[in-house]
C-alpha positions in Angstrom: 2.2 -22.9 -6.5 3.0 -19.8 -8.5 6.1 -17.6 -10.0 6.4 -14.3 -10.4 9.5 -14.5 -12.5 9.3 -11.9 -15.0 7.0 -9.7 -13.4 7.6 -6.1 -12.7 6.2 -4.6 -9.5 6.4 -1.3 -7.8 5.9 -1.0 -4.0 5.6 2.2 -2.3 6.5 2.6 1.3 9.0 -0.3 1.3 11.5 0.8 3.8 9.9 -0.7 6.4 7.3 -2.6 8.3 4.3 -4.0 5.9 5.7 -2.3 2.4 9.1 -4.1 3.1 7.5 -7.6 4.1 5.9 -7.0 0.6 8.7 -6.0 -1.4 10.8 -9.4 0.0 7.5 -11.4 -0.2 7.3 -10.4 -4.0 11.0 -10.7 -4.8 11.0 -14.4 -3.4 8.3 -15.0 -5.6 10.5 -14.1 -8.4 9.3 -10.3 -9.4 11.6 -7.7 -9.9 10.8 -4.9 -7.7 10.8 -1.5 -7.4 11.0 0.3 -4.0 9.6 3.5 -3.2 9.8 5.6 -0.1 10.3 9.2 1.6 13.1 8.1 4.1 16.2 6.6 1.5 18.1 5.4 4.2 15.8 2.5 5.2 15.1 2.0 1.8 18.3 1.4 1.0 18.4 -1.4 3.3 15.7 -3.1 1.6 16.9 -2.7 -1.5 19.9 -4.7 -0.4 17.6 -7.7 0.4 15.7 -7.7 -2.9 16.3 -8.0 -6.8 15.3 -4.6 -8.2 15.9 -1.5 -7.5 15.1 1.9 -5.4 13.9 5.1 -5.8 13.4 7.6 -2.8 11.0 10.5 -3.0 7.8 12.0 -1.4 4.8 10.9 -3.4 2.9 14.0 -2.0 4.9 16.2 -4.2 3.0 16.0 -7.5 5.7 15.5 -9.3 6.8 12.9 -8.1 4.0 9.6 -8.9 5.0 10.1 -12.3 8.7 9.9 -12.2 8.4 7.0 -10.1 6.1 5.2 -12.6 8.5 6.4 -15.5 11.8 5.4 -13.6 10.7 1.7 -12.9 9.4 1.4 -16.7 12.8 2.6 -18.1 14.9 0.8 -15.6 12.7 -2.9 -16.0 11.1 -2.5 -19.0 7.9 -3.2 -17.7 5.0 -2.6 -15.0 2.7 -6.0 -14.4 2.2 -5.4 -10.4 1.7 -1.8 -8.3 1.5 -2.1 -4.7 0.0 1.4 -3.3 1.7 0.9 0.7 2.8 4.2 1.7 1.2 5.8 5.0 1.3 7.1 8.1 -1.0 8.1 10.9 -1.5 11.7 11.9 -4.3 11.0 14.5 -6.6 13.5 16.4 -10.0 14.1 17.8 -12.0 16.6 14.7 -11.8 19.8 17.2 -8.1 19.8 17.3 -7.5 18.5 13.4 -6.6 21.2 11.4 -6.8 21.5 7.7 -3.3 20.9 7.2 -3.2 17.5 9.3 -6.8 15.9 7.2 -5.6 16.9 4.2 -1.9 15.3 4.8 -3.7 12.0 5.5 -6.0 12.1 2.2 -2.9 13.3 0.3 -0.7 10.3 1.2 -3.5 8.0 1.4 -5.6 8.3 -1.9 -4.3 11.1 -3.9 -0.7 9.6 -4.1 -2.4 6.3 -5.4 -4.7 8.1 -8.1 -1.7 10.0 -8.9 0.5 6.6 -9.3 -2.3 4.8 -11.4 -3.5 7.7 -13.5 0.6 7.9 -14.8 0.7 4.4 -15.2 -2.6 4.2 -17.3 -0.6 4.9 -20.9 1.6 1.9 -20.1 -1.4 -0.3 -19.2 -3.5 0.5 -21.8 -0.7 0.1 -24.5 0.8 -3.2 -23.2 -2.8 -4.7 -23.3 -3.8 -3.5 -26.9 -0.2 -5.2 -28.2 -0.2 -8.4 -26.4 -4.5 -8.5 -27.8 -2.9 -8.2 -31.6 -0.6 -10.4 -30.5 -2.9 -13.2 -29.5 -1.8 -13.0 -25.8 -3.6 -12.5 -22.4 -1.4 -10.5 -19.4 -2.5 -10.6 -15.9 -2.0 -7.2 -14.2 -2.3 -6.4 -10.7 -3.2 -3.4 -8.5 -3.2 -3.7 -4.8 -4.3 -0.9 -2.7 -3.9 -0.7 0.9 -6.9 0.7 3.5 -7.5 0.1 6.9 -10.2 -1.1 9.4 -10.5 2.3 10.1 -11.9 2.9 6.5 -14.0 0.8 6.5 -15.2 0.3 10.3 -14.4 4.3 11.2 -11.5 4.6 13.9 -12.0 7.3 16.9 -9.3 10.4 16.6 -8.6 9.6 13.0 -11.3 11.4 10.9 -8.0 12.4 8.4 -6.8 8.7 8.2 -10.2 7.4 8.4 -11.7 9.1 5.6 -8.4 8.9 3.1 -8.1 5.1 3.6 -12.4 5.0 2.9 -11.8 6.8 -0.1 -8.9 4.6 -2.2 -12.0 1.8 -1.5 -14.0 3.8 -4.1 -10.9 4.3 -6.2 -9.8 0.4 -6.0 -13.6 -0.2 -7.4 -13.3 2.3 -9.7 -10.4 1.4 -11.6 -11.5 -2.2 -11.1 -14.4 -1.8 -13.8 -12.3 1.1 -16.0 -9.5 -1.6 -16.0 -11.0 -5.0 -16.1 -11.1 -4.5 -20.2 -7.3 -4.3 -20.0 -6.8 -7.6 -17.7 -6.0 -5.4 -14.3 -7.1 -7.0 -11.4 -7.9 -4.0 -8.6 -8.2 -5.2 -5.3 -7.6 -3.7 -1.9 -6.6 -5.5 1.1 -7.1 -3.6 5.0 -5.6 -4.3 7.9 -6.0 -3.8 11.4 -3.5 -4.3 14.2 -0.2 -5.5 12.3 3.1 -4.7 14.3 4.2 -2.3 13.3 5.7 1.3 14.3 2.7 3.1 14.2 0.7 0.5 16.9 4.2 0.6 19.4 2.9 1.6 22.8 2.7 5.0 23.1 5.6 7.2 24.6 7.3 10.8 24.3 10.0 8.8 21.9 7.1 7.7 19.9 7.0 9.7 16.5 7.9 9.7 12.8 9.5 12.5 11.2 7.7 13.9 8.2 8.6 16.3 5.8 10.6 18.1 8.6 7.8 17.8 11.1 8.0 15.3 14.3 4.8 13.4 14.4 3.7 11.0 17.1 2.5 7.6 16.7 1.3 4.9 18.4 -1.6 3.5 20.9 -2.1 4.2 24.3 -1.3 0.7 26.2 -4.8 0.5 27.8 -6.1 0.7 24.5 -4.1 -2.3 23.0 -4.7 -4.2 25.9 -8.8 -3.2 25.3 -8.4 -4.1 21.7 -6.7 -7.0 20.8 -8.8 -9.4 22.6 -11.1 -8.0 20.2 -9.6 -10.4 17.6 -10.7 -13.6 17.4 -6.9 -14.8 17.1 -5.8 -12.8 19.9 -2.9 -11.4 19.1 -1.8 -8.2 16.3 -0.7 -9.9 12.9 2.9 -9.7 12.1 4.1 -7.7 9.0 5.1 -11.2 7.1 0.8 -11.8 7.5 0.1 -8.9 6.5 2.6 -9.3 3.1 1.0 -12.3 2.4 -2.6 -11.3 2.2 -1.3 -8.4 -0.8 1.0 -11.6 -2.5 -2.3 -13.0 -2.7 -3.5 -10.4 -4.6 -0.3 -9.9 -6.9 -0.4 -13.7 -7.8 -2.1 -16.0 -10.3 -4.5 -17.3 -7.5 -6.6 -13.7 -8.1 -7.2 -13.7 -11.3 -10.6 -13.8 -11.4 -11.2 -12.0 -8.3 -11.3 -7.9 -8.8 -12.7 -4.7 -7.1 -12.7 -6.8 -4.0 -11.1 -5.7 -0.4 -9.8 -8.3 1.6 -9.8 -7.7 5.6 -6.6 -8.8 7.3 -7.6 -8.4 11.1 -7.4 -11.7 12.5 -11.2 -11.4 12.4 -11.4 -8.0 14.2 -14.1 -5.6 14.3 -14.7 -2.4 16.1 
């Protein structure tokens, strides 16, 4: 229905999971795309599987947004779609979060993307004032990922809660500051997708960040309390989850902006 064939898109946490489901989804739809994430060694594997190209780093380090935007405009030439993945879970109940933990999850979930967006803005902005004295109209595409736990609330995850609630105020935000310049904003949030961070929980369980071991996943009486809760069942798989932000990233959305889609198989908490 649709080709992304000379499109440039940038998708951050594509080493695995949901941001790699993405990256393929968007590469098969003809973009070229540009992988981020902290851990180069999946990465690398995903790079192998698209047409584009990678670059590793930790988008909590201010620094580095903006050489990630300014790599994937001097390596393609372009920026048309920007895919704001990355994430993790750092989950607790508020009397044993500290600072250090809430802030990590608002870091990686909200000030990453502003960070990612407000470097791209020159790029945007120009590109859209040429192709207007050129007589021409180009579609751009932001897609930011939150959760049903920003918008819903999620028990133990005040950090991750409130970060993925807060890049909804961004995504409407930029939608109207953008809208002038032919950016569609959008948001899409999920809720169970199979992924690492839902894995039954265990001692093996974690993710290493930045040097520190931290643990992920769901306590099995709780998935087994929770998806019934959807009306499909069952958790969605990463490729369903990809698809809902391809939506986004394609023709199909052009009129549709500052919007959030819910992929949750119809869940609510």
């Amino acid at each position: 229905m649709f080709s992304l064939k000379s499109k440039v898109a940038l998708v951050t946490g594509a080493g695995r999971g949901i941001g790699r489901a993405i990256a393929m989804q968007l590469a098969e739809a003809g973009a070229t795309v540009v992988v981020n994430d902290l851990d180069p060694e999946p990465l690398e594997d995903t790079r192998g599987r698209i047409s584009g190209a990678m670059f590793p780093g930790d988008l909590t380090d201010p620094a580095v947004p903006e050489q990630l935007v300014e790599y994937t405009i001097r390596e393609t030439g372009g920026l048309d779609i920007i895919v704001n993945n990355a994430g993790y879970t750092w989950d607790n109940v508020i009397q044993k979060t500290t600072d250090e933990q809430f802030q990590a999850m608002l870091d990686i979930h909200v000030v990453a993307p502003f960070r990612i967006l407000r470097a791209a803005a020159d790029h945007i902005r120009q590109s859209a004032k040429r192709e207007a004295a050129e007589g021409r109209r180009v579609q751009r595409k932001v897609v930011n990922i939150t959760s049903i736990s920003g918008t819903d609330g999620g028990a133990g995850q005040a950090g991750y809660g409130s970060g993925k609630a807060a890049v909804i105020g961004l995504t409407r935000t930029m939608a109207k500051e953008w809208g002038r310049y032919h950016v569609n904003v959008n948001a899409v949030g999920f809720g169970l997708i199979g992924t690492r961070l839902i894995q039954p929980l265990s001692e093996e369980s974690t993710i290493e960040v930045k040097g520190r071991e931290i643990r992920v996943g769901v306590q099995q009486a709780v998935l087994d309390k929770v998806i019934p809760m959807s009306p499909l069942g069952r958790a969605g798989t990463v490729e369903e989850a990809a698809g809902a932000v391809l939506f986004f990233c394609s023709p199909l959305s052009d009129f549709v902006t500052g919007e959030v889609l819910m992929c949750t198989g119809g869940m609510r908490l």
